[in-house]
Structures are given as C-alpha cells and as structure tokens.
VOGU-3710 file (C-alpha; in Angstrom, 3 decimals, decimal comma):
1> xxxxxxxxxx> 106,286/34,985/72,722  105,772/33,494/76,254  108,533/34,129/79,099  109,768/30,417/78,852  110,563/31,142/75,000  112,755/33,841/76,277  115,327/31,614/77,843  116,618/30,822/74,172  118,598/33,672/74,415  122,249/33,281/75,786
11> xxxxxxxxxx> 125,219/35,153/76,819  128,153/34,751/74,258  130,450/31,585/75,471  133,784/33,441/75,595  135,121/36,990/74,899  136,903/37,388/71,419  140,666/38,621/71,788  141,175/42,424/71,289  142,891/43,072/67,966  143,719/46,586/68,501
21> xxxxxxxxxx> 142,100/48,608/71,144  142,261/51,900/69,652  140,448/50,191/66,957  137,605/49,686/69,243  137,814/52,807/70,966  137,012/54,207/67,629  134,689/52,133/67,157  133,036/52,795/70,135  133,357/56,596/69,948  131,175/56,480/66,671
31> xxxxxxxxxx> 128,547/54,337/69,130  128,810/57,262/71,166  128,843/60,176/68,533  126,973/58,553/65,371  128,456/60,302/62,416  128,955/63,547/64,366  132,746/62,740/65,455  134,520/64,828/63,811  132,294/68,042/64,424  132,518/66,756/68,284
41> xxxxxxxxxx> 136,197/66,820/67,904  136,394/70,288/66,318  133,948/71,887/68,734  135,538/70,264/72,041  138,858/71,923/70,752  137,454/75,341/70,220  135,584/74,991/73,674  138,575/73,393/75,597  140,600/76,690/74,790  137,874/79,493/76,344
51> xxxxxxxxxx> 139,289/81,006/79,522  136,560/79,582/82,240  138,820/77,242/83,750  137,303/76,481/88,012  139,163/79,768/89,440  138,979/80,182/93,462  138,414/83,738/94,714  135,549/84,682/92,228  132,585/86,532/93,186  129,356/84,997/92,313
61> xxxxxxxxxx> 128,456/88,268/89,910  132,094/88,005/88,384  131,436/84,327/87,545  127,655/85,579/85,935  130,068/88,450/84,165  132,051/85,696/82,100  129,294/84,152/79,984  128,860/87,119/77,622  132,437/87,144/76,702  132,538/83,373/76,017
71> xxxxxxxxxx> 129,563/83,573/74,248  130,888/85,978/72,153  134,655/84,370/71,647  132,992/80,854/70,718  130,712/82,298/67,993  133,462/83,950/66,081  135,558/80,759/66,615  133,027/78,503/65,065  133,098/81,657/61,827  129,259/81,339/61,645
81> xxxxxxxxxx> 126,481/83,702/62,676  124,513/82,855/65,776  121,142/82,407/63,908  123,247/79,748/61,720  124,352/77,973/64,938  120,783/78,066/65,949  119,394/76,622/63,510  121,868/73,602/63,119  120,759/70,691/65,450  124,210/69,202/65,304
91> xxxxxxxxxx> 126,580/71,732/65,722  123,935/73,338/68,155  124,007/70,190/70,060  127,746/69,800/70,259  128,345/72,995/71,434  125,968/72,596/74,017  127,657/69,033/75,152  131,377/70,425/75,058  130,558/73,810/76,887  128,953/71,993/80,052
101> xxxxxxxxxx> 131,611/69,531/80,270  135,042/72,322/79,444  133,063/75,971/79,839  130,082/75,293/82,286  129,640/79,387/82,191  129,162/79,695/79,023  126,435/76,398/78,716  124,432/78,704/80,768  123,462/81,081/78,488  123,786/79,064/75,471
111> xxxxxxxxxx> 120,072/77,173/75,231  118,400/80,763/76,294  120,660/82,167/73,640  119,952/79,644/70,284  117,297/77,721/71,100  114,784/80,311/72,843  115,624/83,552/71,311  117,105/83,058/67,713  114,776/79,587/67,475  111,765/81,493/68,116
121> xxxxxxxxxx> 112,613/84,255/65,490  113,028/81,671/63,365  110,623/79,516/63,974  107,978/81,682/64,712  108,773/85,084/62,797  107,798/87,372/59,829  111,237/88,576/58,420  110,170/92,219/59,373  112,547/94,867/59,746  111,859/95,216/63,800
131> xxxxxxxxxx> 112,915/91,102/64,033  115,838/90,884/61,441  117,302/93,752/63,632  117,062/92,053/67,062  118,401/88,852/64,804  121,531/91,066/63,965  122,474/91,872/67,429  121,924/88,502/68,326  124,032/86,818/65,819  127,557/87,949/67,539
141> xxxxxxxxxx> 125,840/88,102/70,739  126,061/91,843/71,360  122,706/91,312/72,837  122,074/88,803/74,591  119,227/86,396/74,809  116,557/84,890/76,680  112,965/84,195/77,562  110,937/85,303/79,875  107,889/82,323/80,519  108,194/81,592/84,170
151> xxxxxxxxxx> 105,370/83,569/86,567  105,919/84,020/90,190  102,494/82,567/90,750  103,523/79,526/88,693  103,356/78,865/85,201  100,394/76,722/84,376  100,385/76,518/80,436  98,042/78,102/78,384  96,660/80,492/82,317  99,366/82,990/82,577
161> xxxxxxxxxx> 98,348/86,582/83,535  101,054/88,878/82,052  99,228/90,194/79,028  99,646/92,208/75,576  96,626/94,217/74,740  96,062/95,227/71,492  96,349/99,164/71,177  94,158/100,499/68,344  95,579/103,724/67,820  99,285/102,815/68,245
171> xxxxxxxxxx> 99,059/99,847/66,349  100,909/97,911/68,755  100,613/96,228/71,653  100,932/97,342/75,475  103,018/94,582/77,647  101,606/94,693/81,048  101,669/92,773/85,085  98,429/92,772/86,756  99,120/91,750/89,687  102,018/90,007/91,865
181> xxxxxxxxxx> 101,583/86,614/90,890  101,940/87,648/87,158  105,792/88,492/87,996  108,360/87,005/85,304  110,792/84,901/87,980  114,409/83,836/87,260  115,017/85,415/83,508  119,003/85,757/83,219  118,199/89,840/82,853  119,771/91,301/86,050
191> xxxxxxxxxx> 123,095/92,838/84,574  122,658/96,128/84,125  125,573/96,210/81,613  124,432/93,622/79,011  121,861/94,088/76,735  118,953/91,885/76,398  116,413/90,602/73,822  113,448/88,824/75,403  110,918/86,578/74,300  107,815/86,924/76,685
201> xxxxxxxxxx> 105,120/85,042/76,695  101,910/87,013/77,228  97,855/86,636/77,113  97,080/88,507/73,823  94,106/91,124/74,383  92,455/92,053/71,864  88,990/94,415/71,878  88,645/92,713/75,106  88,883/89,311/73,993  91,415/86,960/74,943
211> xxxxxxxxxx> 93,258/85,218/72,163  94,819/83,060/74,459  99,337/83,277/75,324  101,326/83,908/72,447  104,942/85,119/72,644  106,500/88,420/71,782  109,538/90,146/70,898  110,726/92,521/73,612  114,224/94,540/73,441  114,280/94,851/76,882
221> xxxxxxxxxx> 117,814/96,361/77,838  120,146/98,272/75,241  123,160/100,292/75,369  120,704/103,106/76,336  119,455/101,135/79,177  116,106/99,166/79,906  112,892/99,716/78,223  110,317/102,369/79,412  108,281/101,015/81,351  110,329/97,575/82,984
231> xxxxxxxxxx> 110,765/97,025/86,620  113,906/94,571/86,859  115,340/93,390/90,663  118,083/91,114/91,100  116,923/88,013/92,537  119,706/86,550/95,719  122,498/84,224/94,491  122,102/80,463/94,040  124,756/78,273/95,748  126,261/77,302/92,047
241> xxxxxxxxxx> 125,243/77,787/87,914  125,707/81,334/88,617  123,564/83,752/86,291  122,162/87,217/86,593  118,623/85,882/87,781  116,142/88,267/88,396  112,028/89,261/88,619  110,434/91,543/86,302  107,345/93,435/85,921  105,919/95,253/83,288
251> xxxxxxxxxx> 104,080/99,077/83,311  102,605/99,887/79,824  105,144/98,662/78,021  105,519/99,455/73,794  105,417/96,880/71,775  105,128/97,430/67,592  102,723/95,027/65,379  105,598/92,708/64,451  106,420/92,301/68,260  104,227/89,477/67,672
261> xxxxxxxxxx> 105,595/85,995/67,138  102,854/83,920/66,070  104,821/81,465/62,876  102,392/80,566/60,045  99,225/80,241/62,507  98,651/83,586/64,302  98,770/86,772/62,480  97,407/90,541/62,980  97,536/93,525/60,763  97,846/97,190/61,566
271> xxxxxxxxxx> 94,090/97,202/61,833  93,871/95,000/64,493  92,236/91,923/62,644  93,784/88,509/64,120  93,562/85,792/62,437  94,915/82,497/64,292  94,896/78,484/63,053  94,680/77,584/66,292  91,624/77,620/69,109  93,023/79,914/72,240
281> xxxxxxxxxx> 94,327/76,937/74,851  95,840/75,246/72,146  98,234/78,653/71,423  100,677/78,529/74,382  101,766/74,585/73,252  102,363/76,361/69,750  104,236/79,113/71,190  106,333/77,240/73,456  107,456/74,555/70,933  110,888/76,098/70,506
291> xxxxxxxxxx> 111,670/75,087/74,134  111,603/71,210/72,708  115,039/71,844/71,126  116,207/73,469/74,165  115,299/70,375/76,530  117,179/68,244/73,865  120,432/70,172/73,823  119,992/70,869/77,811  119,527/66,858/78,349  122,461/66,361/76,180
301> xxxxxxxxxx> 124,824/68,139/78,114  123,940/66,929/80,898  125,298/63,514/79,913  127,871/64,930/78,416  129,365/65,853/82,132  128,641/61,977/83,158  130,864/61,017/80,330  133,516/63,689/81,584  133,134/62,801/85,243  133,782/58,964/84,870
311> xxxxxxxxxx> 136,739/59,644/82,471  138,046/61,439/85,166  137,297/59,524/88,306  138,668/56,177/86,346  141,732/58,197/84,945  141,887/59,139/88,916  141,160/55,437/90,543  144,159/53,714/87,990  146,382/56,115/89,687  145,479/56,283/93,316
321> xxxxxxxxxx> 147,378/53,812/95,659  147,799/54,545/99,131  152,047/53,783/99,834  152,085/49,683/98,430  148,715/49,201/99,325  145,598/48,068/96,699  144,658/50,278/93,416  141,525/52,342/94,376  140,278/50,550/90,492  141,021/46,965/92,037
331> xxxxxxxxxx> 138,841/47,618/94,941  135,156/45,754/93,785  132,947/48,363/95,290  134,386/51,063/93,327  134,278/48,740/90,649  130,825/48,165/90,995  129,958/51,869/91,132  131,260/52,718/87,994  130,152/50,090/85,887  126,627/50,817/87,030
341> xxxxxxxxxx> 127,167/53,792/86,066  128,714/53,502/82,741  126,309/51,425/81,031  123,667/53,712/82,368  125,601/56,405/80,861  126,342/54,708/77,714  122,565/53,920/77,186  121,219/57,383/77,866  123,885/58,839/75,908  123,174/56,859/72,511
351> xxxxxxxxxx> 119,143/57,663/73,035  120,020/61,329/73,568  122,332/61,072/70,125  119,724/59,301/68,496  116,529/61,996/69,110  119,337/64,545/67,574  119,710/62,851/65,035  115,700/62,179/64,455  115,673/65,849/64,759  118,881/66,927/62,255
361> xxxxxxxxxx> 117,046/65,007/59,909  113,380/66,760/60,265  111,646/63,093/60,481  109,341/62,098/63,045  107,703/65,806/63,260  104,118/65,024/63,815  101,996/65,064/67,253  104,756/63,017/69,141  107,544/65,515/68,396  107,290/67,459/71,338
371> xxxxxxxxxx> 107,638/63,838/73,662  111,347/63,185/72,619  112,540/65,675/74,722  110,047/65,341/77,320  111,277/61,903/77,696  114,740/62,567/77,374  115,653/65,169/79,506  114,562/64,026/83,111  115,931/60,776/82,240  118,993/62,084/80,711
381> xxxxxxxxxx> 119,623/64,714/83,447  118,522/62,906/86,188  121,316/59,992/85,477  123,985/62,419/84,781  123,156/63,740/88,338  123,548/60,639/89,927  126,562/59,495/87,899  128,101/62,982/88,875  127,511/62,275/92,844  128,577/59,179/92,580
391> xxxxxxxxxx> 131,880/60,266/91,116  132,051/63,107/93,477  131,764/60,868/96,477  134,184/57,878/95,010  136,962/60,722/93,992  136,116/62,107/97,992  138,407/65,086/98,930  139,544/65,711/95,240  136,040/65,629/94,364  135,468/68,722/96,566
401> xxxxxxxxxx> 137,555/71,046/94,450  136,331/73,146/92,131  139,503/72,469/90,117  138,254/68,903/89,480  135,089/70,162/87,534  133,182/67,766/89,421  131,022/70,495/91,446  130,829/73,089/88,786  129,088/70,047/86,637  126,748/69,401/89,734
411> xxxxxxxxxx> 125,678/72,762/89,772  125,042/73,487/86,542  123,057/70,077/86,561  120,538/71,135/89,487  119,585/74,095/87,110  119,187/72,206/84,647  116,921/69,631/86,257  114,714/72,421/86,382  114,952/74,875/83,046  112,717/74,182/80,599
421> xxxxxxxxxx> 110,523/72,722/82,451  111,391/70,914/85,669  111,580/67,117/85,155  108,900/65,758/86,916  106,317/68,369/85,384  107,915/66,709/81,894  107,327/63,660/83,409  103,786/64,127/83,943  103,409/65,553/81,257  104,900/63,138/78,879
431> xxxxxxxxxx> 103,520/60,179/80,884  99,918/61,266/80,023  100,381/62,025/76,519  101,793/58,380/75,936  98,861/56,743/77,415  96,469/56,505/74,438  99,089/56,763/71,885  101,304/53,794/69,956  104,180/52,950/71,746  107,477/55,734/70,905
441> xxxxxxxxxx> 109,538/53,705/68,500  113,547/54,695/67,681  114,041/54,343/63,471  114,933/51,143/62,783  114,223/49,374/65,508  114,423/45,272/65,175  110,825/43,513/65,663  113,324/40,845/67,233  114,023/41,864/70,703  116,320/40,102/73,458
451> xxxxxxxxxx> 114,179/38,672/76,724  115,020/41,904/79,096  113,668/44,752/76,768  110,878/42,356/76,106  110,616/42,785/80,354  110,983/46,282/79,796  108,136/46,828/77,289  105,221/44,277/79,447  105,821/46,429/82,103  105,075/50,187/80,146
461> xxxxxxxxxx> 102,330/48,124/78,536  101,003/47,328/81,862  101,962/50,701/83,510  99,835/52,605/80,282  96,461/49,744/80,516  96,292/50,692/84,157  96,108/54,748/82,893  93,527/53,995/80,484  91,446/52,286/82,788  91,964/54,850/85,610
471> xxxxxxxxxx> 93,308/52,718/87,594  96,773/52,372/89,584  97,598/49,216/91,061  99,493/47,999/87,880  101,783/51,160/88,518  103,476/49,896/91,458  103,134/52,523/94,358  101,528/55,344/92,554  98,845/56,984/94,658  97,214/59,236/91,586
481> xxxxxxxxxx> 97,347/59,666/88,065  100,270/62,374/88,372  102,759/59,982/89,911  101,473/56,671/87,493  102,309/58,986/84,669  105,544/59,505/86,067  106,174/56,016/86,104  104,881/55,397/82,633  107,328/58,232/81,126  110,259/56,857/82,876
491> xxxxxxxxxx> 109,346/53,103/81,412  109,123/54,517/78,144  112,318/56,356/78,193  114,266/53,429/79,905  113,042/51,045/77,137  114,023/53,912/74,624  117,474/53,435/76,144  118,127/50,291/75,810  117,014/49,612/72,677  119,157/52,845/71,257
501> xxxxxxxxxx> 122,341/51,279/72,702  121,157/48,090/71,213  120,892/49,109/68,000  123,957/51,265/68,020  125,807/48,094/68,822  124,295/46,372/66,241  125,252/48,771/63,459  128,881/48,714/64,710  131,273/46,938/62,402  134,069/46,222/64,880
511> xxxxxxxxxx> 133,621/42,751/66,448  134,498/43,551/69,747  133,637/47,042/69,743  129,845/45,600/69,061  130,209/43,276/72,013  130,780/45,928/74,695  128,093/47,912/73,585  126,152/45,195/73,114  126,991/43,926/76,780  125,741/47,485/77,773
521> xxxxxxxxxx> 122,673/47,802/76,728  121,948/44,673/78,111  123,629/45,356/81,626  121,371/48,571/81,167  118,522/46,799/80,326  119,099/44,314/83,774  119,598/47,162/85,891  116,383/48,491/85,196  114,167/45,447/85,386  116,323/43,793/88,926
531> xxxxxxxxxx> 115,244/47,905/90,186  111,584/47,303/89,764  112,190/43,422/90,735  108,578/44,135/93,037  106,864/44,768/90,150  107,764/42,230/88,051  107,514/39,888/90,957  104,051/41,008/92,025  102,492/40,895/88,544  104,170/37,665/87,821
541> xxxxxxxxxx> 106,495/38,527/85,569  109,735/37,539/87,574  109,893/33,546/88,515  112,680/32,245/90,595  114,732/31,080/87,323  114,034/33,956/85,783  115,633/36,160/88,741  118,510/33,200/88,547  118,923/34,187/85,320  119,111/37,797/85,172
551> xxxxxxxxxx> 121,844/37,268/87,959  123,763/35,385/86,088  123,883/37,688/82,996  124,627/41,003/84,817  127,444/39,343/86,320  128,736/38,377/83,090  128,284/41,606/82,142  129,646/43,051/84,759  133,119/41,094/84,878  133,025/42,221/80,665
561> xxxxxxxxxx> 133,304/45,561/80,855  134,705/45,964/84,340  138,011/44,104/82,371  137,306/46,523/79,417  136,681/50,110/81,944  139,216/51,936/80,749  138,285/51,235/76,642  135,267/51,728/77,538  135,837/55,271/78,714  138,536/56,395/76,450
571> xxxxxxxxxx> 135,759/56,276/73,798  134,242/59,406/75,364  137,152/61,658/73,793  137,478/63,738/77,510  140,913/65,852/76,655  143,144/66,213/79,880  140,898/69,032/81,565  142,752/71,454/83,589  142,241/69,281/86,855  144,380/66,797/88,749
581> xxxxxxxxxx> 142,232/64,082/88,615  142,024/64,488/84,452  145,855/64,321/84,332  148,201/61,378/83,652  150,351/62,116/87,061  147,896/63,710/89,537  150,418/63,632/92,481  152,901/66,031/90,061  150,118/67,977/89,326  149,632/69,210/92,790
591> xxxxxxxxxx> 153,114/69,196/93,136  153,244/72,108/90,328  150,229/73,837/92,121  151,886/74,210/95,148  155,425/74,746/93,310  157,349/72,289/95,489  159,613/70,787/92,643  161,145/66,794/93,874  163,557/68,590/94,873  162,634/69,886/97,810
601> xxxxxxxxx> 161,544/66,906/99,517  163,961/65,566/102,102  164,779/61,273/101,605  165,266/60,677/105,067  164,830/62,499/108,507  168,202/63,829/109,914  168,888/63,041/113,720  170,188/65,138/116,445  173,429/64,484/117,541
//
C-alpha cells in the first residue's frame, strides 16, 4: 500500500443524530470497561465508602498509618481472601483502578500487597507449612506485604550483592549485606507497629558457588517485633504518596529451606543439592516475573485518575462563569486542552483494559509476556501525569486543594512513575527486546488498517531497522542505543493504542457510540504522528497534502467530540467524589464548608444616613 493509496480513506460526511445518550454512554462505558462493568461498578462502590477522604491537618506518618486499616476493611468487603484477590486479574485490577482514583492510601500498599507478596507465593511457592502460614496472615492483611528488590547501590538485574548462603548444618539459609551499597532502599517496612512479610531478592550461595538472585520468604516484623538480625531506619518523608519508606540491612539473618521461592525451576533439599532449570543470569528475570502483574495493575490506575480528573475538571468548567461573563467550557483553549487529553486518555485506557484482559485469559504467555507491561506502564502513567497537570492547572486555585483529589492523584502518580521499575529503565528495556522480535500484535487485530496507524507502524518499523543495524539516524534525535530504544518502545505502545481504541470501537454495537470512539482513536492516532511531524517530514513520510490532510481530520475530530465532551466523560462512571469540583453545585458546596447558609448574605449594601 503506497501513501497516495491512503487518501481513499475519508472522514464520515455528517454526524448521525443521538437517539438516546445514556444509550451511548453505556455503550461507551463497555468501550471503556470491556465486559468488566459491572465488577467496576461493585468495586468503585465498596472503595468510594473507605474513610480516606483528602483531610487537612494530617501528619505525614498518620496518613502512612491509614493504609493498613483500609487494606484490611476492603478485603472483608469484597468477602474473599487476599490470596483469592491476588490471584484474580480482574477484580485485582479493579481494585487497583478504584482505590487510586477514591482511596489513593490504600492503592499504595495494594500492588506490594497482591501482586508482590501473595503473587510470588503463588507463583513461585511449594505449599509448605512455613509459606501457607505467611499466606494466612496475609490473606486479611494482618501482616502486611511487600518486597524488598531495590539496592542502595542500584539495582542492576541479575548483579545484586545482598546474598543467602546456604548453611549446611542448619539447613537453611543465612540472609546477609556486605557492604553499603547492598542496602535494601525504600521497602514500605518503617512502622514499627505493623507486621511485615517480605520477599527479598538475594544472590543464592551455595558451597561457595553462586547460583545467581533468587527471591526468598522473609517474616521480617511480627507482633513480637523484627527479626533477629534486621537493621531497619526510617528513610525522610516524600512531599506526597506517603508510606513508611525505609533502608534495611541484614546481619546473619535465619532463613528455613522453604524460605526459598524458586516455582517449578529452582529447587534445594535439606541436603543442600540445588537443582535449577535455569543458567544463573537468567534466574533474577524468573524471579522477578511477578512484578509484570504489578506494572499492569500500577499502569492501570494510573489512568484510572486521568479518567477521574477530567470528569471532574469538565463537571467543574460547565459550571464556572465568572458574574454573566463566558462558560470556562466555551472558552476554545480549554476546549482544546481537554480534548487532547481525552482521546489520549481514552486510547491508553482501552490498551491498558485490553493487556488485562490478554492476561485474565492466560493467552499470549510466551517470551513476549513480560513486554505488555513494560510497554504499558510508562505510557500509561506517563499520560495520566500529564492529563492530571493539565487538569490541575485548567481547574487553577481549586486544583490546589487537596479536597479536589487532584494533588493526592499527582502524588501518588510520581511514585508510581517509578515502582516497579522506573519508566524509562522499562523503556529501555522493552525497546531492546522488540528490536529483533515480530511486531506486538493486540488479538484480533484487522489486517485492514486506516492511513494514520499505517503512519504509526512505518515509523516503529523504521525506528527498530535503524536498532538492528546499529545505527540511529532513523530514530530522530537519539544519541545511543539507550535513548533509540526509548523511542522504539514508545512507537510500539502508541501504535498499541490506537489500534486498541480502534478495535474497541469497532466491536461496539451502538451507532454513535462506535463513532466517538472511533473519532478517538483516530484523533489519538493524529496527535501522535503531527508530534513527530520532523520525523515523518525528514524521512519523507509527510508531503504537504498529506500534512493538509491530517489537519483537516483532527479538526473534524476535534469539533466531534468537543460537541460530545460531556458523553464522552460520563462514560467513565466517576461518582460525585467528596470534592467541590466533582459536585453538581460547587459554589453551594463551599458554601456548606464554610457553613454560611444563603441566608446570611446581605442583597444590597445599606447606606449611612
């Protein structure tokens, strides 16, 4: 198919009428939620009524305090064990998406909680007695949990220095720092009042021969207080997310024979014989593969917030009218804003929905598994931060309160830019695997495709030939092979994108329900290719009609869904949070806050006689 043959693809003459909207907001919701709308519904509701409302006055360790208890409350709400929860992608998932966007506390400890301490028992364990009792104090969260991967030196794969060294005559295995750099920084172990179950990764020893980083099962802190032989300091406060952070180093610590988390490939008896699938570097990829469902459910959430944040800045800009001046949502630049923003969102929010549901399903488990949510979350995350600003500087001074959500999302979206696995190292990483490997393709995907993700896949094709050749200049300003694999990963996952939104729209029954999404994903699409317009320029990609053209289609677009905003939105399913700018008459809201009643306002000034 040459670029000219492209052009045969039009923009729809004229905009069907709208039967009945709520029709198409339901329609649109299932865009958004797949077949998981109803479990959405049900979990927001249970999440919506914890107590961790934005609450001025708080200390930073009486915020950290909080997540235990709402850990706690929501598991017996949702009537299942914690191990259950864990191991249910879907319910997982939407507990993770509801608790950033109505219980930001609690989302802290949630992926450390199900996805890196219960997933790795269950992923990686032996059913022994020493595991199925750390799994029953984790299951109503009476301990809680976390893992402990991070060095203070830095965390380079399969080189970390904390090690496990196999004890002969105990049978176990002796947890120990060697030096500074070896430090475990920023596990959520600090409290001295909850207890903890760990998951450390460690550099197996054994007869003085190293078996390469494996993880392990460490009860760190019970009700009797920390282990023999741990070291843990509080680290300082962070500015927002606020969690009971802190460095830890290990003396000779205990650890019994089934300590040892090593799944169906890495096994030792009492005797000491190890036996391991696996060659040595290959082991810490193995042991770490539980943090792929944790970058999933983390890069969910963090869209999740978007969605919440523009519900709330365009429930906010319908109502805001200074005296009988213009509508703050007539004014074009806020305009603008958000439906940039919203079609981003709406892309990145069907891919996310998509690789859960790849997951739910157990297909697509192979070698490219572990890319999914390599791809997803900086791309996820890294949109929901911008969409977040962007609503925080468009709602201005309301946006500055901690009663409008809008910060607490912001913070909690900075740490999770960087747990497991800061994005650009994902980026890298991701971005190098995909080089001599078949293009990533979403279930179902048409062979057909419409001109601009045609665009979008020349240029990852050209972005991954330059790779392979060792060579940079088809990268666009990408000085080494770290930064061109940077650009590849973000190619793939912005082609990923838009074809997810695509083919979410068309799989939607509802006529005009199909035509906004469908009018997303190709706004989405045009954003992406008129942001590397140089690119496609330089390598000839982009001709003068073509640039005419894709012009001429976003505005279309645009002036679509701008009309349709508020549809658009309602199919995100945001309840009225406990903020002003969430609730149908924000003026009255602060009215109640500050307990003036109408009453109290004067009508007219009296004058002095």
């Amino acid at each position: 198919m040459t670029t000219k043959d492209l052009f045969r693809d039009r923009i729809p003459a004229h905009t069907p009428p709208v039967i009945n909207d709520q029709h198409t907001v339901r329609a649109l919701r299932t865009v958004i939620f797949g077949a998981q709308t109803a479990l959405h519904t049900r979990v927001r509701d249970i999440v919506v009524g914890l107590p961790d409302q934005p609450r001025s006055g708080a200390t930073y360790s009486e915020l950290t305090q909080n997540a235990p208890d709402l850990l706690r409350t929501v598991i017996r709400e949702l009537g299942r064990p914690a191990r259950e929860i864990a191991a249910d992608p879907q319910l997982r998932g939407a507990l993770c998406d509801w608790a950033q966007v109505a219980a930001p506390r609690l989302l802290l400890v949630l992926t450390g909680h199900f996805d890196l301490a219960i997933g790795a028992i269950l992923a990686l364990g032996n059913g022994s007695d020493y595991q199925q009792n750390c799994l029953r104090e984790l299951d109503t969260a009476a301990t809680l949990g976390a893992l402990m991967l991070t060095e203070l030196g830095g965390t380079n794969g399969a080189d970390q220095q904390t090690t496990a060294t196999w004890d002969p005559i105990a049978g176990g295995f002796v947890l120990t720092t060697p030096c500074p750099a070896a430090v475990k920084f920023m596990p959520n172990v600090a409290d001295p009042d909850i207890p903890k179950t760990v998951v450390v990764t460690a550099r197996l020893l054994i007869h003085g021969r190293d078996e390469g980083v494996l993880p392990f099962l460490l009860r760190l802190r019970t009700s009797e207080g920390l282990a023999d032989g741990v070291d843990v300091v509080r680290l300082p406060d962070k500015d927002s997310a606020p969690m009971d952070h802190a460095m830890v180093r290990f003396h000779n610590v205990r650890l019994p024979v089934d300590a040892l988390l090593g799944g169906d490939w890495a096994r030792i008896d009492a005797d000491g014989v190890f036996e391991c699938a696996l060659p040595p570097r290959r082991r810490f990829h193995a042991a770490i593969s539980v943090l792929g469902n944790g970058r999933l459910d983390l890069a969910n959430a963090a869209i999740a917030s978007a969605r919440a944040a523009l519900a709330g800045l365009v429930n906010y800009t319908n109502q805001r009218r200074p005296g009988t001046g213009t509508r703050m949502a007539d004014r074009d630049a806020v305009q603008r804003d958000l439906i940039r923003a919203l079609v981003e969102v709406y892309a990145t929010s069907v891919l996310g929905r998509h690789i859960r549901d790849i997951r739910a399903a157990g297909t697509h488990t192979g070698p490219d598994d572990a890319m999914w949510s390599m791809l997803a979350k900086p791309l996820l995350s890294n949109t929901a931060h911008q969409t977040v600003i962007t609503c925080r500087q468009r709602a201005a001074a309301q946006g500055a309160l901690r009663i409008n959500h809008l910060q607490d999302w912001i913070g909690n979206l900075e740490a999770i830019i960087t747990a497991e696995g800061e994005n650009q190292i994902l980026q890298v990483t991701a971005g190098k695997l995909a080089v001599d490997r078949p293009p990533l393709r979403l279930p179902d995907t048409p062979t057909q495709q419409p001109w601009h993700i045609v665009m979008l896949e020349k240029r990852e094709r050209a972005i991954a030939a330059a790779l392979r050749q060792g060579t940079y200049d088809a990268t666009g300003v990408a000085p080494g092979p770290d930064s061109a694999a940077i650009e590849l990963a973000t190619a793939i996952a912005e082609r990923l994108a838009a074809q997810a939104l695509l083919s979410a729209a068309r799989s939607c029954n509802h006529p005009f329900a199909r035509q906004l999404a469908s009018s997303a994903a190709a706004a989405y699409a045009l954003q992406r290719i008129r942001a590397h317009a140089v690119w496609y320029t330089t390598h000839q990609h982009m001709s003068s009609q073509r640039a005419t053209q894709l012009t001429t289609e976003l505005h279309h677009h645009y002036a679509l869904l701008t009309s349709h905003l508020s549809t658009m939105v309602s199919a995100f399913d945001i309840p009225e949070l406990p903020g002003p700018i969430f609730s149908t008459d924000y003026i009255r809201a602060w009215q109640d806050h500050a307990g003036w009643a109408d009453t109290t306002f004067s009508t007219s000034i009296p004058i002095s006689q």
